[in-house]
C-alpha positions as CSV (number, residue, x, y, z in Angstrom):
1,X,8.1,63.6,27.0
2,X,7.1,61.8,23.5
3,X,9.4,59.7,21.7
4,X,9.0,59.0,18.2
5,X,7.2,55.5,17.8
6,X,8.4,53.3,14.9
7,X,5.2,51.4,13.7
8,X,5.3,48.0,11.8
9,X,3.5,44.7,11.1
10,X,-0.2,45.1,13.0
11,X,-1.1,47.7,10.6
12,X,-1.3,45.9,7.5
13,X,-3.8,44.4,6.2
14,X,-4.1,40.4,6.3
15,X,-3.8,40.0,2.4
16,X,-0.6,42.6,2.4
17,X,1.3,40.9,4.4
18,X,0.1,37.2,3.3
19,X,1.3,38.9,-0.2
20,X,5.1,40.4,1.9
21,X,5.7,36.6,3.3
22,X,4.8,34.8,-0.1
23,X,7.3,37.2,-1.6
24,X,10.1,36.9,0.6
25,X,9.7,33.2,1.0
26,X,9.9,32.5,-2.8
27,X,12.0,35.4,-4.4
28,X,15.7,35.0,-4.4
29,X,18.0,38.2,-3.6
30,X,19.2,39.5,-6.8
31,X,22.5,39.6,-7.7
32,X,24.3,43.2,-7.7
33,X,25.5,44.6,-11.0
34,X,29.0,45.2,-11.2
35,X,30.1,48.3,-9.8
36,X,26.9,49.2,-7.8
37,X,27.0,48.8,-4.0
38,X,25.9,45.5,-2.2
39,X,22.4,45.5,-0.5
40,X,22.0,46.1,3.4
41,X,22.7,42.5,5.1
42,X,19.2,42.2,7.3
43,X,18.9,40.7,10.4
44,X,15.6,40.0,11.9
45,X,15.1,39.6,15.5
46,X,12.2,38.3,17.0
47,X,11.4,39.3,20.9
48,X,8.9,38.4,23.4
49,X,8.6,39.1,27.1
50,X,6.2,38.5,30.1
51,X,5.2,34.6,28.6
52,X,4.2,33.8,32.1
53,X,3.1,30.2,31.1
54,X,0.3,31.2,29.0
55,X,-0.2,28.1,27.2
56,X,-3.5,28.6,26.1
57,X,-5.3,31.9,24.8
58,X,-5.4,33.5,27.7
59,X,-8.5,35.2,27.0
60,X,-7.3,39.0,26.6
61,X,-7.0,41.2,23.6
62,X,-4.4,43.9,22.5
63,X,-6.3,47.2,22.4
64,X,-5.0,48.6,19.2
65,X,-6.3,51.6,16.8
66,X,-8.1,50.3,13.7
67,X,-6.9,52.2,11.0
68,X,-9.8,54.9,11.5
69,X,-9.5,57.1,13.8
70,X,-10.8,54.7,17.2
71,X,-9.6,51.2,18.8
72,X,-10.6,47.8,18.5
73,X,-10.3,44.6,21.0
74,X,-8.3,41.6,18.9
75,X,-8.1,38.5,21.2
76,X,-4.5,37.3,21.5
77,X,-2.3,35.2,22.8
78,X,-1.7,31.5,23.5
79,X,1.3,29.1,22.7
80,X,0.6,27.6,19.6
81,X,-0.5,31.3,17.8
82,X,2.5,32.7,18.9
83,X,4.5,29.6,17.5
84,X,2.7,30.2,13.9
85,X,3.4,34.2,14.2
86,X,7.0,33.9,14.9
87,X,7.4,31.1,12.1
88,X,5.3,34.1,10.1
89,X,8.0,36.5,10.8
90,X,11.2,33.9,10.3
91,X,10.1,33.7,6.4
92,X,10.6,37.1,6.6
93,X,14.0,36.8,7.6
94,X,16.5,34.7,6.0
95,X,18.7,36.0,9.1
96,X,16.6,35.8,12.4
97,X,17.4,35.2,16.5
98,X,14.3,34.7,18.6
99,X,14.9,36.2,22.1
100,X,13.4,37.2,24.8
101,X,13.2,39.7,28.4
102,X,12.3,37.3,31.0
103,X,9.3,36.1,33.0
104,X,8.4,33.6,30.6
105,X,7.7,31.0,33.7
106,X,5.5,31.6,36.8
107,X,2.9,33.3,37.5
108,X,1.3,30.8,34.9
109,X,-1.7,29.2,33.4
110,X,-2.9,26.1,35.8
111,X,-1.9,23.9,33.1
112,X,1.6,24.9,33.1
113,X,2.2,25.5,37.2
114,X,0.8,21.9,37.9
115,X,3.9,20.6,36.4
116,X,6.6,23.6,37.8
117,X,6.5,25.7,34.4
118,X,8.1,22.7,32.4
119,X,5.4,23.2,29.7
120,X,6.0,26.6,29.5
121,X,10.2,25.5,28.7
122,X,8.4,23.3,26.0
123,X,6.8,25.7,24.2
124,X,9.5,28.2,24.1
125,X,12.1,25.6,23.2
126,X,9.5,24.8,19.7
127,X,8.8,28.6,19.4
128,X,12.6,28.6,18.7
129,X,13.9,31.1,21.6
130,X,17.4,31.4,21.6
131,X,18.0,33.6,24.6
132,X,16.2,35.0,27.5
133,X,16.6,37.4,30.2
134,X,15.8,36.4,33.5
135,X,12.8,38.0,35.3
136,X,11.6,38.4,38.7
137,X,8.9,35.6,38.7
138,X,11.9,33.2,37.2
139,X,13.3,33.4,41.1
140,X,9.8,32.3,42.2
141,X,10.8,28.9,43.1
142,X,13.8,29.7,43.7
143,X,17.2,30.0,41.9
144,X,17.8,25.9,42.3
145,X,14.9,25.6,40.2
146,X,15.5,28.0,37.9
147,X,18.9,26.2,36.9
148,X,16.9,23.3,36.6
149,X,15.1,24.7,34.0
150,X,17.7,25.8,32.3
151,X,19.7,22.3,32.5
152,X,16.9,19.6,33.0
153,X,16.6,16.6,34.9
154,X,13.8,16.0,37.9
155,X,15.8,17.1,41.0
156,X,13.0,18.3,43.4
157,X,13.4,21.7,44.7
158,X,10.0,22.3,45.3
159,X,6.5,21.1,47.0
160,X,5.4,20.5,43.4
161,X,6.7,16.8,41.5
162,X,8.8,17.2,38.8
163,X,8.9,15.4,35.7
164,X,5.3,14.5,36.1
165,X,4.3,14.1,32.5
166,X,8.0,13.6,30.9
167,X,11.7,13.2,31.4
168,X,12.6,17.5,31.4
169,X,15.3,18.4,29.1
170,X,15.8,21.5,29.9
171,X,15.5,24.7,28.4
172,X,17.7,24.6,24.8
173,X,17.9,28.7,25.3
174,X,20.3,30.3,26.9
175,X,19.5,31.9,30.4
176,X,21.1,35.5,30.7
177,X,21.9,37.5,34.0
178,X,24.6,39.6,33.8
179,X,23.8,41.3,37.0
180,X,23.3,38.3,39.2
181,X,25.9,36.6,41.5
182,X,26.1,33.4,43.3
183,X,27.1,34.2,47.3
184,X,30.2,33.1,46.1
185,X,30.8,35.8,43.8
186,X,30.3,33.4,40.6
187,X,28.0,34.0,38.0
188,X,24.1,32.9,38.4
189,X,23.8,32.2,34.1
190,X,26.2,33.7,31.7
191,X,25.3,37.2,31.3
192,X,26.0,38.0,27.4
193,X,25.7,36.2,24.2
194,X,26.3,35.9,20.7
195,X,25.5,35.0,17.1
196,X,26.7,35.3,14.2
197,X,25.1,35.5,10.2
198,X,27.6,34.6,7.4
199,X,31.2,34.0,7.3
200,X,33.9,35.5,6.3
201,X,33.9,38.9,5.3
202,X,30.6,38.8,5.5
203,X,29.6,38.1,8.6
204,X,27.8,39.7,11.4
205,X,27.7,39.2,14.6
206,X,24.9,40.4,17.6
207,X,26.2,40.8,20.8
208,X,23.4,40.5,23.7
209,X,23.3,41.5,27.3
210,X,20.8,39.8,29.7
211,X,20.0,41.0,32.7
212,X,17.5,41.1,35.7
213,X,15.7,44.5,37.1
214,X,18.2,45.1,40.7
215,X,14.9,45.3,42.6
216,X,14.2,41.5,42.3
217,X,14.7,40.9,46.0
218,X,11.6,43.1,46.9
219,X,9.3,40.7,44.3
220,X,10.3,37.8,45.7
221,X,10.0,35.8,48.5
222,X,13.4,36.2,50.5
223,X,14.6,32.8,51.0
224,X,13.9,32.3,46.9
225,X,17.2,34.5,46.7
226,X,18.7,34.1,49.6
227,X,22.4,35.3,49.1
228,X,22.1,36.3,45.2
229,X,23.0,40.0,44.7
230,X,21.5,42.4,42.0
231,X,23.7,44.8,40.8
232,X,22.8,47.9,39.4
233,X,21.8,47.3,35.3
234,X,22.8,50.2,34.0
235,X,26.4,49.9,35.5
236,X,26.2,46.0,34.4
237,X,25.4,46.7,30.9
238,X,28.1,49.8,30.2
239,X,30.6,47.2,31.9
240,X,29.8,44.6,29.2
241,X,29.2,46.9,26.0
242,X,33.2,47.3,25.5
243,X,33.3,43.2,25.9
244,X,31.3,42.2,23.4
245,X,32.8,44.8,21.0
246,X,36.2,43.2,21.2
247,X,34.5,39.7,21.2
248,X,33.3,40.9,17.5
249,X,30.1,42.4,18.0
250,X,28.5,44.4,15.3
251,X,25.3,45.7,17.5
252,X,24.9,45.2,21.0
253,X,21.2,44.3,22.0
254,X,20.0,44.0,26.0
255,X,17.3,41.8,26.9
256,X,16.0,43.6,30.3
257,X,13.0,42.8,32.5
258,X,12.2,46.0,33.3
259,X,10.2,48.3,31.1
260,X,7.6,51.2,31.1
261,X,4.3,52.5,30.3
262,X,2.9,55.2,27.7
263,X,0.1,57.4,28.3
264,X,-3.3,58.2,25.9
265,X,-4.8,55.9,23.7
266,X,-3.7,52.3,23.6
267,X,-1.3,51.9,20.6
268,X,1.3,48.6,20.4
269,X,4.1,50.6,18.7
270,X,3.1,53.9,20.5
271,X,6.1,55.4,22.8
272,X,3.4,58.5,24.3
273,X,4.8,60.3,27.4
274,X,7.1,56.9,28.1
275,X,7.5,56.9,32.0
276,X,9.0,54.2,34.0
277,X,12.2,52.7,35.8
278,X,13.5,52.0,32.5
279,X,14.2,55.5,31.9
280,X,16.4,56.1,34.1
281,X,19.0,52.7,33.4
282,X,18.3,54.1,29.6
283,X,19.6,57.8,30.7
284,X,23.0,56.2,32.0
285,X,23.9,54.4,29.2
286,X,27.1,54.9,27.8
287,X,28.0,54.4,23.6
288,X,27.3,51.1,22.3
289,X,24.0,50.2,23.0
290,X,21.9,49.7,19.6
291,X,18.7,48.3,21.0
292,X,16.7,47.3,24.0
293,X,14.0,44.4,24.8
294,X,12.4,45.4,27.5
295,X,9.4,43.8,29.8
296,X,8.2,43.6,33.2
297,X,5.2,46.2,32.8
298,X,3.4,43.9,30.8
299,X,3.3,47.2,28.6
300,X,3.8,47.1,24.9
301,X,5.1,49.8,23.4
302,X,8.0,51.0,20.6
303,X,10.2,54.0,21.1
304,X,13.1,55.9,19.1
305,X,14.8,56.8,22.7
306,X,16.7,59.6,22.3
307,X,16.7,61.7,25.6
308,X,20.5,60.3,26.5
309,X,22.6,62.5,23.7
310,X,25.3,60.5,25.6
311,X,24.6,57.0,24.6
312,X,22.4,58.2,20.8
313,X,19.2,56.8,19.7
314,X,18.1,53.5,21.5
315,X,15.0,51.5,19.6
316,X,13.1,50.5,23.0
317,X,10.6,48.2,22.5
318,X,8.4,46.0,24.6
319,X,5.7,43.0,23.4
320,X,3.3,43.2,26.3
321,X,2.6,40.3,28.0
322,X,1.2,36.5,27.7
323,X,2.5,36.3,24.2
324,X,-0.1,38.5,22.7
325,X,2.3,40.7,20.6
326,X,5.7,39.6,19.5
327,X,8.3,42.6,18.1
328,X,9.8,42.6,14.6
329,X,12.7,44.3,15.1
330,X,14.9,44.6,12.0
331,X,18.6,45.4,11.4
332,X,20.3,46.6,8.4
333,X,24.1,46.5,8.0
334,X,26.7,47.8,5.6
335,X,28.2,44.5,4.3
336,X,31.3,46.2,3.6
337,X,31.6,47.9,6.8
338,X,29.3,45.8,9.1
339,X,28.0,49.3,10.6
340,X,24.7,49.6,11.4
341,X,22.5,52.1,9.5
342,X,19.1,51.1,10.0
343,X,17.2,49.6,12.9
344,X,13.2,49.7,12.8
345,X,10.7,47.6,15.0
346,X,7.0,46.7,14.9
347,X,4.5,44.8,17.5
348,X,2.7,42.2,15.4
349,X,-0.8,41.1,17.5
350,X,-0.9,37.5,17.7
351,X,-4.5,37.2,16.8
352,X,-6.4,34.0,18.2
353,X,-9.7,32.9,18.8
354,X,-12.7,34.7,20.2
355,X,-13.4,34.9,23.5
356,X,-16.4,35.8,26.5
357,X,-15.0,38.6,28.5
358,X,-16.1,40.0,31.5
359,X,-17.3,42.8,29.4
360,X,-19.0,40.5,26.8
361,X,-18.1,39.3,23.5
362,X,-14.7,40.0,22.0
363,X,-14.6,39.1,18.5
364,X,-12.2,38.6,15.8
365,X,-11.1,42.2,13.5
366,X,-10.3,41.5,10.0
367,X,-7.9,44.4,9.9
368,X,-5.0,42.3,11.5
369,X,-3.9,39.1,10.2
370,X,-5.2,36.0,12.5
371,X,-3.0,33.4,12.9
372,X,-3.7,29.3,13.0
373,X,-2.1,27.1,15.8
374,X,0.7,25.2,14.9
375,X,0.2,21.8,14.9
376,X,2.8,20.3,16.9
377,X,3.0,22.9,19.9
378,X,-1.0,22.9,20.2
379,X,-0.8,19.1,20.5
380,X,1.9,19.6,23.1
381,X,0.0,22.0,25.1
382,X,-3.3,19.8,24.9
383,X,-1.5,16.8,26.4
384,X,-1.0,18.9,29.5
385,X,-4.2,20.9,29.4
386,X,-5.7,17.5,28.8
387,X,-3.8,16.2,32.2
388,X,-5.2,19.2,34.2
389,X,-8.6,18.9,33.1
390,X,-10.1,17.3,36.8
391,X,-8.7,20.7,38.8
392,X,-9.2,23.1,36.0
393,X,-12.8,22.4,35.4
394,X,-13.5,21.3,39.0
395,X,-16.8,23.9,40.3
396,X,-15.6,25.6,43.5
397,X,-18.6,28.0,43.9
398,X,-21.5,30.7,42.1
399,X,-20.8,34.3,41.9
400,X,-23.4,37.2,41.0
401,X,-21.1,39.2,38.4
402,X,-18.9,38.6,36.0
403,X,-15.4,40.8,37.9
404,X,-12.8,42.6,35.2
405,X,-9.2,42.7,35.6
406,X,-8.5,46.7,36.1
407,X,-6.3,47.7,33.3
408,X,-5.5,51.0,32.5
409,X,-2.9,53.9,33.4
410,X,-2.7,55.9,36.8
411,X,-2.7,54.5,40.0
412,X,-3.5,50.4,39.7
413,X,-6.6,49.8,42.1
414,X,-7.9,46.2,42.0
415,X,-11.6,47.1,41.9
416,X,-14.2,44.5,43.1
417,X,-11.8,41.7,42.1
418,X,-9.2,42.9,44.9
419,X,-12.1,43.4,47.0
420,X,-13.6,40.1,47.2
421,X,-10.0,38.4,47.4
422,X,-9.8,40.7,50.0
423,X,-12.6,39.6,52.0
424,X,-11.8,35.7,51.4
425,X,-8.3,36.5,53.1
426,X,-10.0,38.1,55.8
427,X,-12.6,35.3,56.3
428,X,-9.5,32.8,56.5
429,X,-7.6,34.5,59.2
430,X,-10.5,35.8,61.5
431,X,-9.1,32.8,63.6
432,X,-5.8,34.3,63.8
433,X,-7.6,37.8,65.0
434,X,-7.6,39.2,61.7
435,X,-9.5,42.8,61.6
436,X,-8.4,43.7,58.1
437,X,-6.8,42.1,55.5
438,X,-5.1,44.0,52.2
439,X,-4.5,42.5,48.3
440,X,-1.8,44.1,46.3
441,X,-3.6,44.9,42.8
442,X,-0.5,43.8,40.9
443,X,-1.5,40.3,41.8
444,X,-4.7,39.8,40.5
445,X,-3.6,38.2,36.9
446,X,-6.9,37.5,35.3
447,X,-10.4,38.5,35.1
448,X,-13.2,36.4,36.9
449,X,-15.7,35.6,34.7
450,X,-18.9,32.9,35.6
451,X,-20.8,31.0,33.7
452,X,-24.5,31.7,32.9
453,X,-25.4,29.9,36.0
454,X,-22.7,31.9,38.0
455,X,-20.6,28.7,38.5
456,X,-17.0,29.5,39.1
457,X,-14.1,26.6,38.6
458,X,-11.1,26.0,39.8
459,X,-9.0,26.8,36.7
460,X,-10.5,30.2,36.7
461,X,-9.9,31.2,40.0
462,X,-6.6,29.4,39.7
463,X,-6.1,32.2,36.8
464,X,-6.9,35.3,39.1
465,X,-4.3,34.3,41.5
466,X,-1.5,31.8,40.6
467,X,1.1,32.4,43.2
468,X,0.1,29.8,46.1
469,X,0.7,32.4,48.6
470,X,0.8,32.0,52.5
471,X,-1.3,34.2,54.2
472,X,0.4,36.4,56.8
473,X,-1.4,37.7,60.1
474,X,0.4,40.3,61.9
475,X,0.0,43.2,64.3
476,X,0.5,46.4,63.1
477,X,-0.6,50.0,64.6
478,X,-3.0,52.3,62.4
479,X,0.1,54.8,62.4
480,X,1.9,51.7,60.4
481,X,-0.7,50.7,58.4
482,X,-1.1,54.8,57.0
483,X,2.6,54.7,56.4
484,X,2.7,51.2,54.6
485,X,-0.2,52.7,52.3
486,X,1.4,55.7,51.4
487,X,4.3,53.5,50.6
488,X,2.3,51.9,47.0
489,X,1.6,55.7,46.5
490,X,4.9,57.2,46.7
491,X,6.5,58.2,44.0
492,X,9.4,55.8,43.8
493,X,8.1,52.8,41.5
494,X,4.3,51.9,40.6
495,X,1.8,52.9,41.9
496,X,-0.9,51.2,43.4
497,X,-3.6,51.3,46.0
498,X,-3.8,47.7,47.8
499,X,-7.3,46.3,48.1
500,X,-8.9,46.3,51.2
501,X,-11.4,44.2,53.0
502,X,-14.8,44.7,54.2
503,X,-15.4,47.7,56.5
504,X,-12.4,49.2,55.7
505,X,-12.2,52.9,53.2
506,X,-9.2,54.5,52.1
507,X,-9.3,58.0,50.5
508,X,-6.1,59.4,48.9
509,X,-5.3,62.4,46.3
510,X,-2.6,62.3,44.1
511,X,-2.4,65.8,44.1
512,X,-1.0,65.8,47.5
513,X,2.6,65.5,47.8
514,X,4.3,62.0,48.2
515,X,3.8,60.9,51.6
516,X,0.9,62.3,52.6
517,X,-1.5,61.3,49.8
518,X,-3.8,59.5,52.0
519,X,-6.9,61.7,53.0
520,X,-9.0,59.4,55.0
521,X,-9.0,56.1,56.5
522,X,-12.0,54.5,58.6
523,X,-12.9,51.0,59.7
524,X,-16.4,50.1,60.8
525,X,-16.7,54.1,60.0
526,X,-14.7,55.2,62.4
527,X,-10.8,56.8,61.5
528,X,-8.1,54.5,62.1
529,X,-6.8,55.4,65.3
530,X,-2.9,55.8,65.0
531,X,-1.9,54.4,68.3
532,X,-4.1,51.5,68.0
533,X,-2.8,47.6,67.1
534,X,-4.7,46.2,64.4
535,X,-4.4,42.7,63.3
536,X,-3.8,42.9,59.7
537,X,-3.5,39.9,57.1
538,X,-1.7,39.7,53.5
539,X,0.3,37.6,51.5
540,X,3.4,36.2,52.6
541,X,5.2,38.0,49.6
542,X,3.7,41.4,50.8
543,X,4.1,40.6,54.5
544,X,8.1,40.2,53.5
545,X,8.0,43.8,51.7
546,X,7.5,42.7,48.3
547,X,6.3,45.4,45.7
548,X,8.0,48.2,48.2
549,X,5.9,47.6,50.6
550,X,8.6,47.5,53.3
551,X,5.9,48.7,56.1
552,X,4.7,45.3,56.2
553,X,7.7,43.7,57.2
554,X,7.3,45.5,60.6
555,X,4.5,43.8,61.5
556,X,4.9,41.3,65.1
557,X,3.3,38.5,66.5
558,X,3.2,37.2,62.9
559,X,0.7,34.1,61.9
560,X,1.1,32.2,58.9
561,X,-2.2,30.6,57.4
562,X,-4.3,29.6,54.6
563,X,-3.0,29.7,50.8
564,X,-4.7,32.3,49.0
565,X,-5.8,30.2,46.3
566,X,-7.4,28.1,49.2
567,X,-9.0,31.1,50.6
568,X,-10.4,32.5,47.9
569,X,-12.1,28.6,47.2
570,X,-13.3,28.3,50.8
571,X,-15.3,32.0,50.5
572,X,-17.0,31.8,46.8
573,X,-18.2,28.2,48.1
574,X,-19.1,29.4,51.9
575,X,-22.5,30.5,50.7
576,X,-24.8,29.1,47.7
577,X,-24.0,32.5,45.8
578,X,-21.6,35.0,46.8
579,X,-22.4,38.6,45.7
580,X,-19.7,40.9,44.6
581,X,-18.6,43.5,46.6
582,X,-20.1,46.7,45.0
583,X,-18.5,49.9,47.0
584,X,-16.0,51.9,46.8
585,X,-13.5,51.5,48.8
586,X,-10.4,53.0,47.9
587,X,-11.9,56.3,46.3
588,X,-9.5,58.8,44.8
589,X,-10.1,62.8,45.1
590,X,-9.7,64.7,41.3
């Protein structure tokens, strides 16, 4: 199904909308004759999602269509841009609220993990965020840490030392988690909001619900929520609709992390063929529900939703991920009234520098505007790139390629990326009798570009794979290791085909009905025999049934091993160049 997309700011030019900001920054609203009705009240707000730590561009581009008829690359993202494109769209709006739909720690740049994502707090504390959803990869260290974040202070929760470069104060936003309880029934965070514009008779007031995807405990480590409970969002947020109401609310926005993903050309405020888990939570909303911030799929899309006559028209939008877009969504109220008649939404690319992709050059495009850092968050983030300099440029091998990132829609495969992690995780538990070891494509986070030379650092690898993962050997039977496949395959959730390692091919058909789409699976060239044991190694958050992999957790005579980081170290500098793997070996029948 296509939903109507509601386009905005990355389509005009840069001197159009240097021309729209000079304006509203300088002209003041006119008075309204007597007699004639008062102007709309507008309210901007300003969203963001999937931040993951990105301090620095994170050398990635939005693909976005230039205006005639193809696409173009624009290089995005990074802390101190995105500071400088929200500022841009506060002069827009006398009447703004910066918010966000979680995940804006872990999974991060080196720079930001080294000190347990407190950099990260930093920059969205100057970017001006006043409330945030909380995501998945917030529980990655746990949900002690997390309230750390929020409150400050250098308790240690984690192998990593807190408070390393500063005395942490703490996030000044507001976590949000309506759906989340303590084991004792209490409440995680607060799960709604408000603010207000005005006073008096005129005022306005936002109501906002924040709220985690219910699947968290299959993304996370199980200790790292151990005793929390997700309830379902869609029951969550018709439960607190009617509460903010009578608390004043004039609109009620949710900040989710969970999201979906368009189909066709790549288009920032597209909404083609929308498909994903938000679907169904936005199918069984009730009334009351103006607009939803969404996240999670690193997608970035912008929708009119209006396939639940039930609930009306819902503006769905999503900024993508690592702070290359952020979403201009404006409000428009009767000031009379306070009802809302208009809402409309743009994604505005956060243009940064250039950048060497795996793909080569990726250059600046003078049809969006490009954005300067601002001054005080890029000296912020320097001070702790500048304190991670002796891991991030340390050389930990020479590769023979340059290795993309695979993007794009379908089933996610992790191409010669996932293959070679692959093979370092299977070089670091042969000890533990490992015959095969499997990647998960949804954690590769970064492409693995070399230098001319072919030297590879730290801070790059560090980039493909930031989780510090345990590697997992366990015993598993080929009958099991089919099942667990067909599991990423299936059609409840993403799908993905995991990675595996040297020796090993797995043939599958979409076509097929769910649960049987494998075709083929050999090792050494022979089929998998299904009443064999295999020693199979992944991750620890695999091995526990993350990403739905529930197969996994099945496995016996578990071993835990190397970090994956380390692993992946200890293979690119095993031999004086390491060639990438070139085969296929997860090929798909059309």
């Amino acid at each position: 199904m296509t939903f109507p997309s509601i386009r905005g700011l990355p389509l005009l030019s840069t001197s159009l909308l240097a021309a729209l900001l000079a304006g509203c920054a300088t002209t003041p609203s006119p008075r309204q004759p007597a007699g004639q009705a008062a102007a709309p009240i507008e309210i901007g707000v300003i969203a963001i999602n999937d931040f993951h730590g990105a301090l620095e561009p994170p050398n990635q581009s939005v693909e976005a269509p230039d205006g005639q008829g193809g696409e173009v690359s624009v290089p995005a993202g990074g802390g101190a841009w995105l500071a400088s494109a929200v500022d841009s769209l506060k002069a827009r709006h006398a009447n703004n609220v910066v918010v966000a739909a979680g995940d804006l720690t872990s999974a991060s740049q080196l720079a930001s993990s080294l000190y347990l994502d407190e950099p990260a707090v930093g920059v969205m504390n100057r970017v001006g965020v006043e409330f945030n959803a909380v995501g998945n990869h917030e529980f990655d260290r746990g949900w002690q840490e997390l309230r750390r974040l929020q409150n400050g202070g250098c308790e240690k929760n984690t192998r990593g030392e807190p408070c390393q470069l500063e005395q942490f104060k703490g996030a000044s936003y507001k976590y949000l988690a309506a759906s989340t309880t303590l084991p004792d029934g209490s409440p995680l965070f607060p799960g709604t909001g408000l603010k207000s514009f005005g006073e008096g008779k005129d005022k306005i007031t936002l109501g906002f619900i924040g709220l985690s995807l219910k699947t968290v405990p299959t993304l996370v480590a199980p200790d790292r929520v151990s005793g929390l409970k997700f309830a379902d969002e869609a029951e969550t947020i018709n439960r607190e609709v009617p509460r903010l109401k009578a608390a004043g609310a004039d609109a009620v926005l949710v900040l989710i992390h969970q999201g979906g993903r368009t189909a066709g050309q790549p288009d920032p405020n597209g909404c083609n063929d929308m498909t994903g888990d938000i679907r169904p939570i936005l199918d069984r909303l009730e009334p009351g529900v103006d607009v939803v911030v969404s996240g999670h799929t690193h997608w970035a899309y912008v929708c009119n939703y209006t396939a639940n006559p039930k609930s009306g028209p819902i503006l769905l939008t999503s900024a993508g991920v690592y702070g290359k877009l952020v979403t201009d969504i404006t409000l428009r109220f009767d000031p009379a009234t306070h009802k809302l008649l208009g809402k409309e939404a743009g994604n505005l690319i956060v243009q940064s520098p250039g950048y060497t992709s795996a793909k080569g050059q990726v250059a600046n495009s003078a049809a969006f505007p490009q954005f300067q850092p601002r001054a005080d968050v890029a000296a912020y983030v320097e001070r702790y790139k500048n304190a991670s300099l002796h891991l991030v440029s340390r050389p930990v091998g020479r590769l023979s390629a340059a290795l993309p990132k695979e993007e794009g829609n379908g089933v996610a495969r992790g191409g010669a990326l996932g293959n070679l992690i692959a093979d370092s995780q299977l070089a670091a538990t042969r000890k533990a009798g490992a015959e095969i070891a499997f990647l998960n494509p949804f954690g590769i986070r970064a492409a693995l570009v070399p230098a001319s030379d072919g030297t590879v650092t730290f801070g790059q690898i560090y980039a493909v794979e930031p989780f510090n993962n345990e590697i997992v050997t366990m015993s598993l039977t080929g009958a099991q290791i089919r099942s667990t496949l067909e599991q990423g395959l299936d059609d409840d959730g993403e799908q993905q085909m995991l990675s595996p390692s040297q020796g090993m091919r797995v043939a599958f058909d979409m076509r097929r009905p769910s649960g049987s789409r494998i075709t083929a699976i050999t090792l050494d060239g022979k089929p998998l025999d299904p009443a064999k044991t295999y020693r199979v190694s992944v991750v620890n958050f695999l091995a526990e049934g993350g990403d739905g992999f529930s197969g996994f957790a099945q496995g016996k005579d578990r071993t835990r091993g190397a970090i994956d980081l380390d692993a992946l170290e200890d293979w690119l500098g095993a031999v004086p160049l390491r060639k990438v793997p070139e085969e296929d070996r997860t090929p798909e029948t059309r």
